[in-house]
C-alpha positions as CSV (number, residue, x, y, z in Angstrom):
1,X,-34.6,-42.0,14.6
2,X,-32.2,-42.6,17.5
3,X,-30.6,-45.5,18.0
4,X,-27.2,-44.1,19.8
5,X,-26.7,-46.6,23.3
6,X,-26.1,-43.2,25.0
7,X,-24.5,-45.6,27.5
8,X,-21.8,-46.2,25.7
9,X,-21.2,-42.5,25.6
10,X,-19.6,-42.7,29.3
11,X,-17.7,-45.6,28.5
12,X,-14.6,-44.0,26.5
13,X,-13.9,-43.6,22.8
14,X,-13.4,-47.2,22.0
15,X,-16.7,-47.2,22.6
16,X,-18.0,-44.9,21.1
17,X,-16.0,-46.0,17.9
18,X,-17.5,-49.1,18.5
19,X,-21.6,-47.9,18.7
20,X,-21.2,-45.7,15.7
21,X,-19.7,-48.5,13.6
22,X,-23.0,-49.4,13.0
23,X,-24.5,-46.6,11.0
24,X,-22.8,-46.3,8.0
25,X,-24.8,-49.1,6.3
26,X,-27.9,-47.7,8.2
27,X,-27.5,-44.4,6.9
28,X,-26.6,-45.6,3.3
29,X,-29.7,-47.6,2.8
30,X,-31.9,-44.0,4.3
31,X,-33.2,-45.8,7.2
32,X,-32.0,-43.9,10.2
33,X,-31.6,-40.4,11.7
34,X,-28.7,-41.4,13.9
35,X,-29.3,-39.4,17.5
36,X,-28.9,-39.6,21.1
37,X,-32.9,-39.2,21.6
38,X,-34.1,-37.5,25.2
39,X,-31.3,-36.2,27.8
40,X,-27.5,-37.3,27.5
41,X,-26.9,-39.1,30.9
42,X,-25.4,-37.3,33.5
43,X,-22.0,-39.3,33.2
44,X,-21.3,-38.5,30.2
45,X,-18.0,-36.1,30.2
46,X,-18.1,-33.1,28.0
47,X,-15.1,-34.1,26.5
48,X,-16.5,-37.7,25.5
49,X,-20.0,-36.1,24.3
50,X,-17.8,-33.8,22.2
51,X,-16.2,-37.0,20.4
52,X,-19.3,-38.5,20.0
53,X,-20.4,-35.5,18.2
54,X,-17.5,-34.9,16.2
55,X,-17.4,-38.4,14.7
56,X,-21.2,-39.3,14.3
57,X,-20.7,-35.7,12.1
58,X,-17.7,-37.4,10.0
59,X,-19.4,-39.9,9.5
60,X,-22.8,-38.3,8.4
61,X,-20.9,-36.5,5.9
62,X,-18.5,-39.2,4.7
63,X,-21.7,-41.3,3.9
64,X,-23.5,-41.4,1.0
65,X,-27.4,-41.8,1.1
66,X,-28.9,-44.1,-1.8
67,X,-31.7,-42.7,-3.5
């Protein structure tokens, strides 16, 4: 469970984009529960923790789990 650099959160939506590339495939095979685990960092804008959110949602839902 976890995994998100939170960061990379303060950073901008590049990256962003750029840490949630990497859970497709880690979704897909049923190894992860992608999260920011603990507290979001105090620098993170509401406006980038919103994207975050927004996208690590798309992409839940655009990914398939195997079985």
């Amino acid at each position: 469970m976890g995994g998100v650099d939170k960061i990379q959160l303060m950073k901008g939506k590049d990256e962003i984009d750029r840490e949630l590339d990497k859970f497709p495939d880690i979704i897909r095979s049923g190894g992860c529960i992608p999260h920011g685990d603990h507290c979001i960092p105090e620098g993170v804008t509401w406006e980038n923790f919103k994207y975050y959110r927004e996208r690590l949602f798309e992409i839940i839902e655009s990914t398939p789990v195997l079985s």
